[in-house]
C-alpha positions as CSV (number, residue, x, y, z in Angstrom):
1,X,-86.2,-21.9,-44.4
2,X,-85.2,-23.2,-40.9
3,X,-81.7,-24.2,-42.5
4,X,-81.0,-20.6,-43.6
5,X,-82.3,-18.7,-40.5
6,X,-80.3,-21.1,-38.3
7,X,-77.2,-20.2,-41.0
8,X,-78.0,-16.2,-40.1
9,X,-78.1,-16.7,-36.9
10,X,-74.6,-18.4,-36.7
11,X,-73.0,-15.6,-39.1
12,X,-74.1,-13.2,-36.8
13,X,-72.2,-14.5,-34.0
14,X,-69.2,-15.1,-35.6
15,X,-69.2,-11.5,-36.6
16,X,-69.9,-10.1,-33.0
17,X,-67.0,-12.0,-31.7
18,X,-64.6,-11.6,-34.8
19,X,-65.7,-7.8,-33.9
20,X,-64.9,-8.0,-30.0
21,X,-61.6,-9.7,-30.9
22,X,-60.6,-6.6,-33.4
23,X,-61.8,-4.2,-30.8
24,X,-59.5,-5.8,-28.2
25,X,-56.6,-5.9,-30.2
26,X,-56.8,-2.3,-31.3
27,X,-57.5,-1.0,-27.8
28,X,-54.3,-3.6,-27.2
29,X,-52.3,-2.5,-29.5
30,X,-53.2,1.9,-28.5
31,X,-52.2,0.7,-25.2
32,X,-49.0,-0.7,-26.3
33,X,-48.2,2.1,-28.6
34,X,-48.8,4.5,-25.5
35,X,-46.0,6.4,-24.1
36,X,-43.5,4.6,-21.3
37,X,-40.7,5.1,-19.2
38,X,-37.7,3.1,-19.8
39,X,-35.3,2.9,-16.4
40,X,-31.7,1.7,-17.1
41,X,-28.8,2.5,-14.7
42,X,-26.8,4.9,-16.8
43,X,-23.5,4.9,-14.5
44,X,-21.6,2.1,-11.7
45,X,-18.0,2.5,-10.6
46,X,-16.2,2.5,-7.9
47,X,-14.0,4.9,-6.3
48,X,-10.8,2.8,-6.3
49,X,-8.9,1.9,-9.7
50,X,-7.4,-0.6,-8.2
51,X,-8.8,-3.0,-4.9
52,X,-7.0,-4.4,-2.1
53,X,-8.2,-7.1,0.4
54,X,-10.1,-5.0,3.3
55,X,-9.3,-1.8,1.6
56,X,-13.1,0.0,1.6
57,X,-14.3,1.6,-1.1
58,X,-17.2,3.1,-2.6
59,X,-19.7,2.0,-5.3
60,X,-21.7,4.8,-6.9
61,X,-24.7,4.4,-9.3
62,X,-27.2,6.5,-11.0
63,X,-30.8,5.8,-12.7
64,X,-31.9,7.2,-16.2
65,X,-35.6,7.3,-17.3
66,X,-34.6,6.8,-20.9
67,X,-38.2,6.5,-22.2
68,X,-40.8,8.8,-23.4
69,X,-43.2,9.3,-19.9
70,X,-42.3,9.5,-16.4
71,X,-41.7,7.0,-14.2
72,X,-43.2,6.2,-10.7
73,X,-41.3,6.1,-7.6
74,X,-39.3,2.7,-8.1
75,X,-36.3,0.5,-6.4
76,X,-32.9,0.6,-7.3
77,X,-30.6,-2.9,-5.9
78,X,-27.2,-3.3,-5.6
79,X,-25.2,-6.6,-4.9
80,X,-21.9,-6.9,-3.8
81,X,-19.8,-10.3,-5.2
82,X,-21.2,-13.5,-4.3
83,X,-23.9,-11.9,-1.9
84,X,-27.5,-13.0,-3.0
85,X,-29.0,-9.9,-0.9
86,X,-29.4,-6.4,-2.9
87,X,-28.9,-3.3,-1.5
88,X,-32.2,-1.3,-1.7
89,X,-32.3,2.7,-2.8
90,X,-35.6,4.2,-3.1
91,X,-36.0,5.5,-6.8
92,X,-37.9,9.0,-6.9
93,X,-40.0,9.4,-10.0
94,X,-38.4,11.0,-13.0
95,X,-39.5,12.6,-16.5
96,X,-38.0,11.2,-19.6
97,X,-34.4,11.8,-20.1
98,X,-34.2,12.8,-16.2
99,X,-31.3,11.2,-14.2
100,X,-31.9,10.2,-10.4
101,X,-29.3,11.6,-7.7
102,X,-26.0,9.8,-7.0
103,X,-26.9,6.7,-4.8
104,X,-23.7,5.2,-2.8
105,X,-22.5,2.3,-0.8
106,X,-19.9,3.3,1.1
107,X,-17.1,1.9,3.5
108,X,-17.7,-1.8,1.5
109,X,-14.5,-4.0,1.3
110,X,-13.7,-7.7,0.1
111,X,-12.0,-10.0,3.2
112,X,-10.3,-12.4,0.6
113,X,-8.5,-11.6,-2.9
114,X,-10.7,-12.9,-6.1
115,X,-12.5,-11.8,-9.1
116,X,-16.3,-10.1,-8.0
117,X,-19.0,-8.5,-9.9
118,X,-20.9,-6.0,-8.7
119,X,-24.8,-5.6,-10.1
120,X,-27.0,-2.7,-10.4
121,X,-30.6,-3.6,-11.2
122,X,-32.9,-0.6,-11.7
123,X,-36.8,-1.3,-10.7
124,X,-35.7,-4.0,-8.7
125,X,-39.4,-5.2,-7.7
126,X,-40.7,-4.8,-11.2
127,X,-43.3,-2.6,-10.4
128,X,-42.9,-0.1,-13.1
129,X,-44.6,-1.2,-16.9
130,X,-41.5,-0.5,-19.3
131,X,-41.1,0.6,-22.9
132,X,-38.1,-2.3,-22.4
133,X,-37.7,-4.8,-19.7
134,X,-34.6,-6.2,-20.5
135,X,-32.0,-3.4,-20.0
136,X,-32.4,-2.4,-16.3
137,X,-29.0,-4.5,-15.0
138,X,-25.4,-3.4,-15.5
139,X,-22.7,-5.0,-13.7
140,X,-19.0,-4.1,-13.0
141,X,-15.7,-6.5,-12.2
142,X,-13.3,-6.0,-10.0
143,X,-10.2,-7.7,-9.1
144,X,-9.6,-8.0,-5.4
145,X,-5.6,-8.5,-4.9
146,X,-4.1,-9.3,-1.5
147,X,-1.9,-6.0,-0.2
148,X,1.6,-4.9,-1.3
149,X,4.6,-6.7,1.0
150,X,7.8,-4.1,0.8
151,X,10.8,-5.8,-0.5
152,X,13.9,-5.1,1.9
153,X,17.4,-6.2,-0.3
154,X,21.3,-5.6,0.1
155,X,21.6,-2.9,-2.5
156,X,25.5,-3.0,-2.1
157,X,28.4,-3.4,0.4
158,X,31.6,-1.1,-0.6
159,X,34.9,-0.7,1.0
160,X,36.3,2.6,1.1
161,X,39.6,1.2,-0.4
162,X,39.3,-1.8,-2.9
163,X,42.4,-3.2,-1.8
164,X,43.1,-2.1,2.1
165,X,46.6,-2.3,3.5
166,X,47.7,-4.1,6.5
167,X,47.6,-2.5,9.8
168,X,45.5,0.4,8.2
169,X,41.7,1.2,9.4
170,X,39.3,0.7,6.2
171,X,35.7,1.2,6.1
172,X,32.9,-1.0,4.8
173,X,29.5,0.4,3.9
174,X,26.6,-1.8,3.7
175,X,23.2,-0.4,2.2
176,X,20.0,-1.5,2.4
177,X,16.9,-0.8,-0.4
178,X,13.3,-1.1,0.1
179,X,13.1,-1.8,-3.4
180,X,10.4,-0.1,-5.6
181,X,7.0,-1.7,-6.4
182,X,6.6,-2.9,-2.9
183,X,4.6,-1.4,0.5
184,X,6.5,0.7,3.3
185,X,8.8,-1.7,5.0
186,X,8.6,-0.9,9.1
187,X,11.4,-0.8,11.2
188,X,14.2,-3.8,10.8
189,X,17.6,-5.3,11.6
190,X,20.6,-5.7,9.6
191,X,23.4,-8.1,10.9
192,X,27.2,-7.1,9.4
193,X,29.7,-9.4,9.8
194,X,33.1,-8.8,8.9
195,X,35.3,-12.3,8.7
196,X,34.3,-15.5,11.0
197,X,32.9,-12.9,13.7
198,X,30.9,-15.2,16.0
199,X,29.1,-12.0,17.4
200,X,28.8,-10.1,14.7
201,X,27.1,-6.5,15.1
202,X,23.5,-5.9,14.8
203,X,22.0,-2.2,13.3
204,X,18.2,-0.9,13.6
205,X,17.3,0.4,10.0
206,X,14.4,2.7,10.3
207,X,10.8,2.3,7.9
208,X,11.8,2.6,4.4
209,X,9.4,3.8,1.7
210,X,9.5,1.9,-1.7
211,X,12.6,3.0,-3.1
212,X,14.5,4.6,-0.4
213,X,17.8,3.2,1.2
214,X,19.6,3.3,3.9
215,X,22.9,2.6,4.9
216,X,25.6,1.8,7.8
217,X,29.4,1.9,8.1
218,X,31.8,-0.1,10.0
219,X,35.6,-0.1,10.4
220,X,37.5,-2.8,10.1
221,X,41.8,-3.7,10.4
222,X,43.9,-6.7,9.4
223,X,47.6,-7.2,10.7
224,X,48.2,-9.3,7.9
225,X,47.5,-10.0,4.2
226,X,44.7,-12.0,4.2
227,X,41.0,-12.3,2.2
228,X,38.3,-11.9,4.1
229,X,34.4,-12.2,3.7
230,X,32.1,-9.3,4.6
231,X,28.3,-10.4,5.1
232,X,25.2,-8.5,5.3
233,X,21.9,-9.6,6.5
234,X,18.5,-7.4,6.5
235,X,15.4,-8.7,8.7
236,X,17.9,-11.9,9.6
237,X,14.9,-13.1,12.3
238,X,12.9,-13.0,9.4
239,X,10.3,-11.1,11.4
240,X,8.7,-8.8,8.2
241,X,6.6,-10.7,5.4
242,X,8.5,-9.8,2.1
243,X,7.6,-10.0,-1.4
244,X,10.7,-11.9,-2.2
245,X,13.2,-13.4,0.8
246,X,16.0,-14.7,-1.7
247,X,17.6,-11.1,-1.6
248,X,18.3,-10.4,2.0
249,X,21.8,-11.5,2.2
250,X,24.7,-10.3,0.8
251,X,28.4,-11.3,1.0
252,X,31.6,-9.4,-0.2
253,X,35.3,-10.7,-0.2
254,X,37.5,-7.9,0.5
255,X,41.7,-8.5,0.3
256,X,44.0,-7.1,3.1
257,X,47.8,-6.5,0.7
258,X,50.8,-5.6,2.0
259,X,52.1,-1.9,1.9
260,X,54.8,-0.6,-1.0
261,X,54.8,-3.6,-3.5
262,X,53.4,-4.3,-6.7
263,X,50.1,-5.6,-8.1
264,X,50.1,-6.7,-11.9
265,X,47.2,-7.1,-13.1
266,X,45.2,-7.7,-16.7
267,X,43.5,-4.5,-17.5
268,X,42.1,-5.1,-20.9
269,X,42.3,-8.0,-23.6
270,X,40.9,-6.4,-27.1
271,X,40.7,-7.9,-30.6
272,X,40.3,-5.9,-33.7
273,X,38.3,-9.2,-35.1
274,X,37.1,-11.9,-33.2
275,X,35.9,-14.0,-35.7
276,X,38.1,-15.3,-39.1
277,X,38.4,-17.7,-41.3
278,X,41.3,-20.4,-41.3
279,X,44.4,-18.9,-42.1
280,X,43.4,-15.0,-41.7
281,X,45.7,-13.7,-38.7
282,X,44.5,-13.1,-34.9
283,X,45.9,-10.0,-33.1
284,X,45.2,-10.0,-29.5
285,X,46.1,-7.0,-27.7
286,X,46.6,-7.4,-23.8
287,X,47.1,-4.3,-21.5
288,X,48.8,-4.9,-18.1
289,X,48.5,-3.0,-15.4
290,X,50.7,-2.0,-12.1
291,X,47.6,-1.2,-9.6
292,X,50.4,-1.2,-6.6
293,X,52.7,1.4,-5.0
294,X,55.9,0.1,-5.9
295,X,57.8,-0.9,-9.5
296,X,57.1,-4.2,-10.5
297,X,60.3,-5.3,-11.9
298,X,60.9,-7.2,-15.4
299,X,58.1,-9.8,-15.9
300,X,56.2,-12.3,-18.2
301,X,53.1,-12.5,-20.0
302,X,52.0,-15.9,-21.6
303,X,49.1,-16.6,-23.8
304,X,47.9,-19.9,-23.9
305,X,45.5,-21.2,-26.8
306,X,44.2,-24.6,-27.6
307,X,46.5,-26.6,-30.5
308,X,45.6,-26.4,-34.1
309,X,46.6,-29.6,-35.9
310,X,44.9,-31.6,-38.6
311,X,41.1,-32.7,-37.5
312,X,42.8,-36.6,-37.9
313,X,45.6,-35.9,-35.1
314,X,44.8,-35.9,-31.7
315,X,45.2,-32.5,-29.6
316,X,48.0,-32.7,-27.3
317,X,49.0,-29.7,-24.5
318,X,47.7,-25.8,-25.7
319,X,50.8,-24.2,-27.3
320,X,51.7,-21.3,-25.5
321,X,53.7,-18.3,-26.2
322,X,55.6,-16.3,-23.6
323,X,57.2,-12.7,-23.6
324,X,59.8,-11.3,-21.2
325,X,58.4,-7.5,-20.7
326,X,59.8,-4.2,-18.5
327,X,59.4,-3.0,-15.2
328,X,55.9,-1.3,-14.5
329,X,55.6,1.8,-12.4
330,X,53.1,1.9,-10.7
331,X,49.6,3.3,-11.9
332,X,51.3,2.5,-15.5
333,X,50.3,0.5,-18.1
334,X,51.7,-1.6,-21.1
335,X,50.0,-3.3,-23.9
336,X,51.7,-6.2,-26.0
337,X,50.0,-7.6,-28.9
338,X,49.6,-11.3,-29.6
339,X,49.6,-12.9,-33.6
340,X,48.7,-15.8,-34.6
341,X,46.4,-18.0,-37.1
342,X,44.4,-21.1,-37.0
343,X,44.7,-23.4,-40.0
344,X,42.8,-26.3,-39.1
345,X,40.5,-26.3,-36.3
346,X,37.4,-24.7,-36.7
347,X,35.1,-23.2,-33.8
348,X,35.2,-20.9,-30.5
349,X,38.6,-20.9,-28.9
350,X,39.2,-19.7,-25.1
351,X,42.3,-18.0,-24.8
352,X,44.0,-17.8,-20.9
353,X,46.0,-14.8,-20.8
354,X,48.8,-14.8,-17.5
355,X,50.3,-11.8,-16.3
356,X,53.4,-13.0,-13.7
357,X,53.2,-17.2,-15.0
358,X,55.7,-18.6,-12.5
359,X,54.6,-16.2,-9.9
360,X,57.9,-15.0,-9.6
361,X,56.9,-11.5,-8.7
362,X,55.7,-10.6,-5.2
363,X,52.4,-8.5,-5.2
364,X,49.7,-7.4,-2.7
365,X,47.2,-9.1,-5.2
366,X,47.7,-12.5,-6.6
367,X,44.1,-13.1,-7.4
368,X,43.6,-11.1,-10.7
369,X,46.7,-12.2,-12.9
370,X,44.4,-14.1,-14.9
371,X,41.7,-13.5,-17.7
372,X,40.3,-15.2,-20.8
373,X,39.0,-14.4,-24.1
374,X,37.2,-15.8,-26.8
375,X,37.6,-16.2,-30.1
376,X,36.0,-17.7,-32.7
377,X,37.3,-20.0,-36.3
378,X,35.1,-20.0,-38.8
């Protein structure tokens, strides 16, 4: 009887504190189940799309109550990059599904170019009991680049004439482009030198925007028939910081000819087909040119070609082929066809095309008689 009683008494406490323990996890579980707020930062940017080194800008934020009961007053923080201190905004309360008032940093830039993430952490001191605690950070990237350099380049240098004559005034224009994609380029220099000039002249270019040019003009005379080379130079003290400094020279070679005579010249070499097979004819059509103010006179054109002999035999000199043509007024042209086959060699062929061979003809221009063409064996 001892036994048993002592058994009762036992069984009874087991059952008060199997009881306290059920008590506790219901009035555990109510609380759990009871309404909560929920803060999550519902919106970060920034204000510029793109970021420059020391450019300010401004991050802007907002806090959501996303859960089903209001929220106390709370802390929103804000970090900037690699900084380990927050920002702190004072969170009002807010009902469920309310949204706090834009909060701002403003005036913030980045000294050095990088990737940086900014962080937002809603209830920042963990004060407030959430429905979720793992949803109150977002965080943005931004890429930090180092500013735009303008991009100052010879855009061209044109003589008035192509082909100036002796003892006649000609002018030369150089231009100058602050090419697109850069920053404003401030105020510069351009040196323009015309020949072996040891002091050659020096012009202020104003600030260029991306894309805008500017140009200057000089005159220049030669009292005899001579090639001469026309240079242009922007920022030549290399005083302005460039995003490329490989295009700010320029150089032009401009031909002084002699008044009233002729200039033949290759205008056009054409070929119906430029590739055929062994045997299957070539026509080469050449047209010939008299750019100069007086007749040319009867002349030549030659075509030269490499040989074609069997793959065994060694190639010896380029066969050529020469016809005696008419005079040329000038501004007139004349085309004359060339025909011919390849029956042994196989593969590209350059073809040198001369207008005036011997040079017997006296021009204003003997520097474009030539041109070559290519053809192919197959």
């Amino acid at each position: 009887m001892k036994s048993v009683g002592k058994m009762n008494e036992r069984g009874l406490s087991y059952l008060v504190i199997f009881s306290s323990l059920l008590l506790f996890a219901l009035i555990s579980s109510a609380a759990w189940a009871s309404p909560k707020p929920d803060l999550v930062v519902s919106y970060l940017t920034r204000s510029h799309a793109s970021v420059v080194v020391n450019q300010p800008f401004t991050i802007k934020c907002y806090v959501k109550n996303q859960g089903n009961a209001p929220s106390p007053p709370s802390v929103l923080g804000i970090r900037t990059g690699g900084s380990s201190r927050y920002h702190r905004f004072n969170v009002g309360s807010l009902r469920p599904g309310q949204q706090s008032s834009l909060f701002e940093i403003t005036g913030f830039s980045f000294s050095s170019p990088g990737t940086f993430v900014i962080t937002a952490v809603a209830d920042l001191d963990k004060t407030v009991r959430e429905s979720r605690e793992f949803n109150n950070t977002r965080q943005m990237t931004i890429t930090v680049t180092n500013p735009p350099k303008p991009d100052l380049a010879i855009y061209s240098i044109t003589p008035y004439t192509r082909y100036p004559e002796v003892g006649k005034y000609d002018n030369v224009t150089v231009c100058v482009e602050n090419k697109i994609g850069g920053a404003m380029a401030p105020a510069s220099k351009l040196l323009f030198r015309i020949g072996g000039e040891s002091n050659p002249r020096v012009f202020s270019i104003p600030a260029l925007a991306p894309g805008q040019k500017y140009s200057v003009t000089r005159g220049v005379r030669m009292d005899r028939p001579i090639g001469i080379v026309i240079t242009a130079k922007v920022d030549p003290d290399n005083k302005i910081k460039e995003l490329r400094e490989d295009n700010n020279e320029k150089k032009y070679n401009l031909s002084f000819v002699q008044k009233n005579l002729p200039d033949l010249t290759i205008l056009s070499v054409k070929a119906p087909h430029t590739h055929r097979h062994l045997s299957q004819l070539f026509e080469i059509h050449v047209t010939v040119r008299n750019n100069g103010r007086a007749p040319s006179g009867n002349y030549y054109l030659r075509i030269d070609r490499p040989c074609d002999v069997p793959p065994l035999v060694a190639c010896g000199v380029a066969p050529s082929k020469k016809v005696y043509l008419g005079s040329l007024a000038p501004g007139r042209t004349s085309t004359y066809t060339f025909s011919f086959r390849y029956r042994w060699r196989l593969g590209d062929k350059v073809l040198k095309i001369t207008v005036d061979p011997d040079n017997k003809i006296k021009e204003s221009n003997e520097h474009n008689n030539i041109k070559t063409f290519v053809i192919h064996v197959k």
